[in-house]
VMD Tcl script that draws the C-alpha trace (Angstrom):
set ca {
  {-20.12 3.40 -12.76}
  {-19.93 4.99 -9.06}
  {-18.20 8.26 -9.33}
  {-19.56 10.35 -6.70}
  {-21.21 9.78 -3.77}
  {-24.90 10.60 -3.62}
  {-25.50 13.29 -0.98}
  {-27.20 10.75 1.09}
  {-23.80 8.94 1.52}
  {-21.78 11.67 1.99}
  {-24.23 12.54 5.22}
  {-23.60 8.84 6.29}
  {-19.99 9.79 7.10}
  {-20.20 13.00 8.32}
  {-22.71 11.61 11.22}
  {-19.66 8.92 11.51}
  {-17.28 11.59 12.20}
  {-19.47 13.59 13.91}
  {-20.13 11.00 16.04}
  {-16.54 10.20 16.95}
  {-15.56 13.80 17.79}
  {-18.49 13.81 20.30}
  {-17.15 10.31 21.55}
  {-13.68 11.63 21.88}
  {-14.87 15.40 23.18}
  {-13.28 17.20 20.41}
  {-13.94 20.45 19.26}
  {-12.82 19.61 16.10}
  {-11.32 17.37 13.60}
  {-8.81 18.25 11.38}
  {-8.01 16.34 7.90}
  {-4.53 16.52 6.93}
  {-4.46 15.00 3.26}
  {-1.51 14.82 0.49}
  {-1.86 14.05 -2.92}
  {1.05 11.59 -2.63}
  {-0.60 7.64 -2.93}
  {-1.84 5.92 0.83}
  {-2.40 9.89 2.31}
  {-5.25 11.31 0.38}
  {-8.20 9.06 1.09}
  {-9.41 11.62 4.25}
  {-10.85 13.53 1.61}
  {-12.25 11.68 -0.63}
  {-13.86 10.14 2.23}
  {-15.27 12.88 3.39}
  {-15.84 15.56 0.59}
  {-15.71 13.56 -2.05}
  {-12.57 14.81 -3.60}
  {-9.64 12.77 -5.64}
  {-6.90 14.88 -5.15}
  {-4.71 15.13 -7.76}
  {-2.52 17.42 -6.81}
  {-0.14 19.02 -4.09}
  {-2.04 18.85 -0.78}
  {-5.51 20.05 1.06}
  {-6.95 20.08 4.46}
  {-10.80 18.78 5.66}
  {-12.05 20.69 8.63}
  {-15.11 19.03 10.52}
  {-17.05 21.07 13.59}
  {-20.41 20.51 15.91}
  {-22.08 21.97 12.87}
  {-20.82 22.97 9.57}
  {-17.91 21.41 7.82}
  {-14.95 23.01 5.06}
  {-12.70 22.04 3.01}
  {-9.67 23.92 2.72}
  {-7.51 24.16 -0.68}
  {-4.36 25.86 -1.82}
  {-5.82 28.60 -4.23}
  {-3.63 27.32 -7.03}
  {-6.03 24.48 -7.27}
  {-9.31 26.29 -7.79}
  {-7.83 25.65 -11.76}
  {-7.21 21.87 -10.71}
  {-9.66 20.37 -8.42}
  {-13.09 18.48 -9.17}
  {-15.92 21.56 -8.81}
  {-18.80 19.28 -8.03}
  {-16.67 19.36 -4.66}
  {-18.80 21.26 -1.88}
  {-17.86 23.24 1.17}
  {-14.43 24.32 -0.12}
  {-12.34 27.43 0.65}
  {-9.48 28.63 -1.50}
  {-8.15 31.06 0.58}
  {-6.00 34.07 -0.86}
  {-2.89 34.05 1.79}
  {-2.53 30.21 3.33}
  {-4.85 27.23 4.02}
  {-3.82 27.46 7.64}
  {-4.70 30.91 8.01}
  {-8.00 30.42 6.78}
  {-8.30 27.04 9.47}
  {-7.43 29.62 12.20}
  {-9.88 32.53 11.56}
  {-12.56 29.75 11.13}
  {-11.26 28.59 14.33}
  {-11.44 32.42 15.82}
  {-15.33 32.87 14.17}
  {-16.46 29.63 16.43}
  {-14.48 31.23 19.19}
  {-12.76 27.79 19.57}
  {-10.24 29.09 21.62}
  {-9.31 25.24 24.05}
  {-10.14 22.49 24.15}
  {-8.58 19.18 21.91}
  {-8.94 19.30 18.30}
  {-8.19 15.73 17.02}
  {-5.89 15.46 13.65}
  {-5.63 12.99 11.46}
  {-2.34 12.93 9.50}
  {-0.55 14.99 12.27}
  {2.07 12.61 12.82}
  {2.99 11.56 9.14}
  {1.16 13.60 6.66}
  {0.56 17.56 8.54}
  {3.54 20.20 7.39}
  {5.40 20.86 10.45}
  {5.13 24.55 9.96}
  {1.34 24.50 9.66}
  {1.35 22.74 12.96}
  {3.58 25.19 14.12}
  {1.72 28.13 13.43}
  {-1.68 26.67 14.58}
  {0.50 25.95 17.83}
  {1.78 29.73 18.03}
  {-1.72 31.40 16.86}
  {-3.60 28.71 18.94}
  {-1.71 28.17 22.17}
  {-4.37 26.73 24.36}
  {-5.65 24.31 21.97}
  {-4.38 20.91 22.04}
  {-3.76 19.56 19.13}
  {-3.56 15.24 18.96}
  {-3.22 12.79 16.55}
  {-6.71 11.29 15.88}
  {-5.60 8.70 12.91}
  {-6.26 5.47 14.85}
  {-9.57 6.48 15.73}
  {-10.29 8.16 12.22}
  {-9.52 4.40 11.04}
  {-11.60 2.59 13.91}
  {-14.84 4.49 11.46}
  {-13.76 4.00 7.87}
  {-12.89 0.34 8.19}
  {-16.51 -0.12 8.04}
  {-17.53 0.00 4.44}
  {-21.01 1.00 3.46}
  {-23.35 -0.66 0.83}
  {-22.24 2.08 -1.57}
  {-18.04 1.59 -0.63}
  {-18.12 -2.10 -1.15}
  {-20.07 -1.61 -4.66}
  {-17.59 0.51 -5.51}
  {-14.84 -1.86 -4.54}
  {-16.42 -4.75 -6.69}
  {-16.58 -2.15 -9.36}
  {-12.63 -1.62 -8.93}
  {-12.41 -4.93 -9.03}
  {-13.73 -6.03 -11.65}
  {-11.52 -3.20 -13.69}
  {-8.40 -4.45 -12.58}
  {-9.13 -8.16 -13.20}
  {-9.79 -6.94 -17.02}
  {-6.42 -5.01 -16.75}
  {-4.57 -8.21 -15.34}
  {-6.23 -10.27 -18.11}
  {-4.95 -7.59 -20.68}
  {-1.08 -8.60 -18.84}
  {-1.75 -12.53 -19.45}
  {-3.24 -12.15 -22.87}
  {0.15 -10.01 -24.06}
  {2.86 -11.11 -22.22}
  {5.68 -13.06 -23.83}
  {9.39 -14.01 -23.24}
  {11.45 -10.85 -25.01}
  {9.23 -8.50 -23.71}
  {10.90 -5.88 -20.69}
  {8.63 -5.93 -17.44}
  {7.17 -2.39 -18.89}
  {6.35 -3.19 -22.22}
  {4.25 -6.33 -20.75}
  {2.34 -4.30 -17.58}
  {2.13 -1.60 -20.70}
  {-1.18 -2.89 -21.69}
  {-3.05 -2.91 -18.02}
  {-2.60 0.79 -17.88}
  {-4.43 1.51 -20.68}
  {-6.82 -1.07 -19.74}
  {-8.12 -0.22 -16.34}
  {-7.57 3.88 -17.32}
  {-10.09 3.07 -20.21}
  {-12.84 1.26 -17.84}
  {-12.23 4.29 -15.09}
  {-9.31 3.72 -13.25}
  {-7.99 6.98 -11.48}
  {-4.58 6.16 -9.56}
  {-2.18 3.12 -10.52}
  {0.34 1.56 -8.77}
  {2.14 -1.37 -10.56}
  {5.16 -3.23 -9.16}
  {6.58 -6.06 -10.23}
  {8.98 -9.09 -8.57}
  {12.18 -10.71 -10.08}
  {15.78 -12.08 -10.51}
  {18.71 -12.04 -12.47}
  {18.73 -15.57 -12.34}
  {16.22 -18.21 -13.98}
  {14.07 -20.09 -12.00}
  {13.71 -17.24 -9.27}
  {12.81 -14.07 -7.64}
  {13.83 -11.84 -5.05}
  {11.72 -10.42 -2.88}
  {11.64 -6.93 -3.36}
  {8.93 -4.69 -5.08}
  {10.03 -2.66 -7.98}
  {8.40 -0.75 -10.47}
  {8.52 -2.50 -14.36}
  {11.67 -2.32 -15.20}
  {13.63 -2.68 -18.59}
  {14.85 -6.10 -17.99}
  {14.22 -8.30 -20.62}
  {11.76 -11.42 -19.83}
  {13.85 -14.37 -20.46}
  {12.63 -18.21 -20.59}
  {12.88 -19.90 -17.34}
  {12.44 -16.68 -15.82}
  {9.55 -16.40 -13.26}
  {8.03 -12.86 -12.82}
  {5.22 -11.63 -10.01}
  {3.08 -9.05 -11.44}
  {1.08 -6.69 -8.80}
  {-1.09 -4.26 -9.73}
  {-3.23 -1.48 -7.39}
  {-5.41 1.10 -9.04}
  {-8.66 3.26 -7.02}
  {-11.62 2.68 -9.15}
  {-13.87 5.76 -10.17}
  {-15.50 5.66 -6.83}
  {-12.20 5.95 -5.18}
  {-11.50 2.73 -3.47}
  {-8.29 1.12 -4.26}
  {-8.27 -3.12 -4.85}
  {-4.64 -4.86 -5.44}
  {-4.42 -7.98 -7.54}
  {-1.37 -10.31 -7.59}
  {-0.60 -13.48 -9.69}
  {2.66 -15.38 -10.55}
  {3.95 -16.02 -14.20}
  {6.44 -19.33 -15.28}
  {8.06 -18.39 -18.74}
  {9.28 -21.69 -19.88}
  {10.36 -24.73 -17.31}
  {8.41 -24.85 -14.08}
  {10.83 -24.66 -10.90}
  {10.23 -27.16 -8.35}
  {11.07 -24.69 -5.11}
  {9.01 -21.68 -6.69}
  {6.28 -23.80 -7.59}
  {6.64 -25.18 -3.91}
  {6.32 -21.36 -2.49}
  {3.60 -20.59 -4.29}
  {1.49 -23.45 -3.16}
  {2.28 -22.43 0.14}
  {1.30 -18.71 -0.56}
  {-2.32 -20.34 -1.96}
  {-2.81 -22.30 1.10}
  {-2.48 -18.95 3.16}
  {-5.37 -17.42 0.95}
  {-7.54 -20.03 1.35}
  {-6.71 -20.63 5.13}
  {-7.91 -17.00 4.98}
  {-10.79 -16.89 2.76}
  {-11.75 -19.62 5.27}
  {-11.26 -17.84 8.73}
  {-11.70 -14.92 8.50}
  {-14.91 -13.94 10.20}
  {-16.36 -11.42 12.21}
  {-14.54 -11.22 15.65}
  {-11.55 -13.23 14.36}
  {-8.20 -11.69 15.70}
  {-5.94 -10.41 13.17}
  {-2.40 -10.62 14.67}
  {-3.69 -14.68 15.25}
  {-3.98 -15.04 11.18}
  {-0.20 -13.59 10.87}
  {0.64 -15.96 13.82}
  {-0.49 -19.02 12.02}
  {0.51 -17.84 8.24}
  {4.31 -17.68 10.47}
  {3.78 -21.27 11.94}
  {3.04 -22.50 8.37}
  {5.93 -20.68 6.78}
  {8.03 -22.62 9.83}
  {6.91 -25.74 9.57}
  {8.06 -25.38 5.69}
  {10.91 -24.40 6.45}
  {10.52 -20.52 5.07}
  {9.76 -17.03 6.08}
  {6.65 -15.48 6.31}
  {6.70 -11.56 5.20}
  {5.66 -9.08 8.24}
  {2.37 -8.03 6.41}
  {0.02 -10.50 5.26}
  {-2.82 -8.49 4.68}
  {-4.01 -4.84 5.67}
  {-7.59 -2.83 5.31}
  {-8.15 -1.20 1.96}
  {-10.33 1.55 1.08}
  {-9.75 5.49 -0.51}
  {-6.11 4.79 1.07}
  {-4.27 2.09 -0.45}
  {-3.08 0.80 3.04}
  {-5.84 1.37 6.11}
  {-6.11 -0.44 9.30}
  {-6.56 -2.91 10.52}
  {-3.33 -4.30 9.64}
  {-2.84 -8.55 9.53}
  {0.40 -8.28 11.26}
  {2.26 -8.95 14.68}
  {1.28 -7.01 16.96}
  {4.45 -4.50 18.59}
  {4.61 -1.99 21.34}
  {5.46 0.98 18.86}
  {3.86 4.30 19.39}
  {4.59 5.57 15.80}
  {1.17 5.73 13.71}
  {2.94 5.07 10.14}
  {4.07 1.57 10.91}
  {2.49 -0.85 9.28}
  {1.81 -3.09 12.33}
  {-0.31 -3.16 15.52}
  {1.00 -0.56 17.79}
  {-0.11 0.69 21.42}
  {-3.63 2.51 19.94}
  {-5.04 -0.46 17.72}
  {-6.92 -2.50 20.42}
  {-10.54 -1.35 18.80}
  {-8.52 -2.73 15.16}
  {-7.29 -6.29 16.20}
  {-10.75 -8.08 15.17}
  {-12.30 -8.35 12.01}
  {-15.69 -6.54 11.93}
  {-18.43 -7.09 9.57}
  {-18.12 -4.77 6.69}
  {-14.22 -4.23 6.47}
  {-12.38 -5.03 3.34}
  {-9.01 -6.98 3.42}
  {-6.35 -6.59 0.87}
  {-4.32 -10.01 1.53}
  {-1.15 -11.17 0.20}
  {1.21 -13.43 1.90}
  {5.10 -13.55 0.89}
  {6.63 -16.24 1.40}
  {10.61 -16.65 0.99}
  {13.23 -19.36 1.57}
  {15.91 -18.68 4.22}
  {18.38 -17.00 1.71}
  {16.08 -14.72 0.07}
  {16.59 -15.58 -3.12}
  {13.42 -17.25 -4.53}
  {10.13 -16.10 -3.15}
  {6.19 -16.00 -3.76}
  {3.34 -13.74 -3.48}
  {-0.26 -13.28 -4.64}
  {-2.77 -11.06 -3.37}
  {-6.25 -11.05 -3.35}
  {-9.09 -8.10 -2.20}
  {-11.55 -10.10 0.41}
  {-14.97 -8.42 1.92}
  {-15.91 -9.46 5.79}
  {-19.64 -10.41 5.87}
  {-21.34 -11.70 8.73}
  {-21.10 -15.05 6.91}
  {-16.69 -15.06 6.70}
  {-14.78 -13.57 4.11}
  {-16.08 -12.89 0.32}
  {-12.98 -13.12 -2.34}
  {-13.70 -10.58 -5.25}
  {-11.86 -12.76 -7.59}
  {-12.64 -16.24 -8.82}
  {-9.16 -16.58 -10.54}
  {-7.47 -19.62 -8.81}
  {-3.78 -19.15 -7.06}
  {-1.75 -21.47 -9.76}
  {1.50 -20.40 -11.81}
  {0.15 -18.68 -14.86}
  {2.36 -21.03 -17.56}
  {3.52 -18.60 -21.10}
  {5.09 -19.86 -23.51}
  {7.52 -18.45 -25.91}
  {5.37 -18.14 -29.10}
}
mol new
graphics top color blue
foreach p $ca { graphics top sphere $p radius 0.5 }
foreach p [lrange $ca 0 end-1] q [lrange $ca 1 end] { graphics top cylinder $p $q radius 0.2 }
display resetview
């Protein structure tokens, strides 16, 4: 079990960030992390740190590198964590006179998280106490170096793989008509938790009427599992090295439905069309394109999101989407900064899951499987096929 880094690793990426502020003529990068799911990952990344709670910040220099806590969680932190400051007033105080000590007085300092993550009146005050600094939003380029897994990441992805499978299993071997969506996703929590799991995220698909389901995410609800009813099951958890994986299957409680069973064949034919091109230097916006032209030619809708990065975030870069002109980091698309993210590179680990709906939005499908780019294509973690898992009443 991989549950911290060995100080070897941990190295690794600090000479990767290093490396990009000297590439980008920083002085400085700030880590803005928040304990809230998809904004943490900076700092587990870096100092090796599964936040659990309220918020922290990851300072890296030329030489010498911090990481900055709220004092309340010197009582609720992991202590094998190095480098880390609990300063007595306010993390962003302590950021500044480390900032006055280097007499780092100009310059750019890049930020990850400024634009969707950073507390506007930290930014303020760094603005006010700082004035000739200029502070930018680095994300992009923070992404550009973790899409890479190392040998150690994409062990512990397997790992987290493997323990959600077992959880997923724990779903198929328990579920039965009667049951409400909770009680029947009850059992995976306890599952994966038990084999190391440290976050969860479970969500779950369906309809008030048989034969169906909408397509929006929800978590388990208390609606009763009827027969006839179909039901999509996802679940995302980080293993105990930190890396999240998603899994997603479909479940048939009693008569199969010809137009669900129809979507979901067309949902497996995306995963294998992807399991079978993507390769190094493939474009990503060209797999949404043709997952869209299959969708057409069925006469159905293709989601906007077919597949995205995956690592300590639960959503990274690059994302397998149409490409826009937006200049807002937090959508989950292409935007004006993600040239060096539009092609699949050796190493990067795809979380992909087509949806694919009928015109009226009222039946869909969806699966989703965890894939790792080698120089050979694209490895799936899983081995379970993409077929409507059949329960019967007992």
């Amino acid at each position: 079990m991989i549950i911290s880094i060995e100080k070897s690793e941990r190295e690794q990426r600090l000479s990767r960030v290093r490396s990009l502020i000297k590439d980008k003529g920083y002085k400085a990068l700030l880590f803005a992390a928040d304990s809230y799911l998809g904004k943490k990952g900076s700092l587990r990344y870096l100092f090796d740190n599964h936040l659990i709670h309220r918020y922290g910040y990851g300072l890296v220099l030329e030489e010498g590198q911090y990481q900055i806590l709220p004092s309340g969680l010197h009582w609720c932190t992991d202590r094998r964590v190095p480098d880390t400051i609990y300063p007595k007033d306010h993390e962003v105080l302590e950021i500044v006179r480390i900032f006055n000590k280097q007499n780092i007085a100009e310059g750019v300092v890049g930020v990850i998280g400024l634009n969707n993550t950073m507390k506007i009146e930290d930014y303020d005050y760094l603005k006010q106490e700082l004035p000739h600094i200029q502070w930018v939003d680095a994300s992009v380029a923070f992404e550009e170096v973790r899409s890479i897994k190392s040998k150690t990441e994409i062990e512990g992805v397997k790992e987290a793989n493997t323990i959600i499978e077992a959880g997923f299993d724990s779903i198929i071997e328990h579920i039965r008509p009667g049951m409400t969506e909770e009680e029947a996703v009850s059992v995976a929590y306890s599952t994966v938790h038990a084999l190391g799991a440290r976050d969860t995220l479970f969500l779950t698909l369906s309809s008030e009427e048989p034969g169906a389901v909408e397509p929006i995410f929800l978590n388990p609800r208390p609606k009763v599992i009827k027969e006839n009813d179909y039901l999509i099951v996802s679940l995302e958890i980080t293993g105990p090295s930190g890396h999240w994986v998603e899994h997603s299957r479909m479940f048939c409680f009693g008569t199969r439905d010809e137009e669900m069973e129809r979507l979901a064949r067309l949902v497996a034919r995306g995963i294998e069309y992807a399991e079978k091109t993507m390769k190094p230097g493939v474009k990503v916006t060209d797999i949404q394109e043709e997952l869209e032209k299959m969708a057409a030619e069925a006469g159905t809708v293709c989601g906007h999101l077919t597949g995205h990065g995956i690592g300590m975030d639960v959503i990274e870069r690059p994302f397998v989407a149409r490409q826009t002109g937006t200049s807002f980091i937090g959508v989950e698309v292409p935007g004006e900064e993600d040239e060096g993210l539009l092609y699949l590179k050796e190493g990067m680990v795809i979380s992909f899951h087509p949806q694919i709906m009928n015109p009226d939005m009222k039946k869909s499908a969806y699966m989703s499987d965890v894939f790792v780019i080698t120089v050979d294509g694209a490895q799936r973690l899983s081995s379970r096929n993409h077929e409507v898992i059949l329960i019967k009443g007992r």
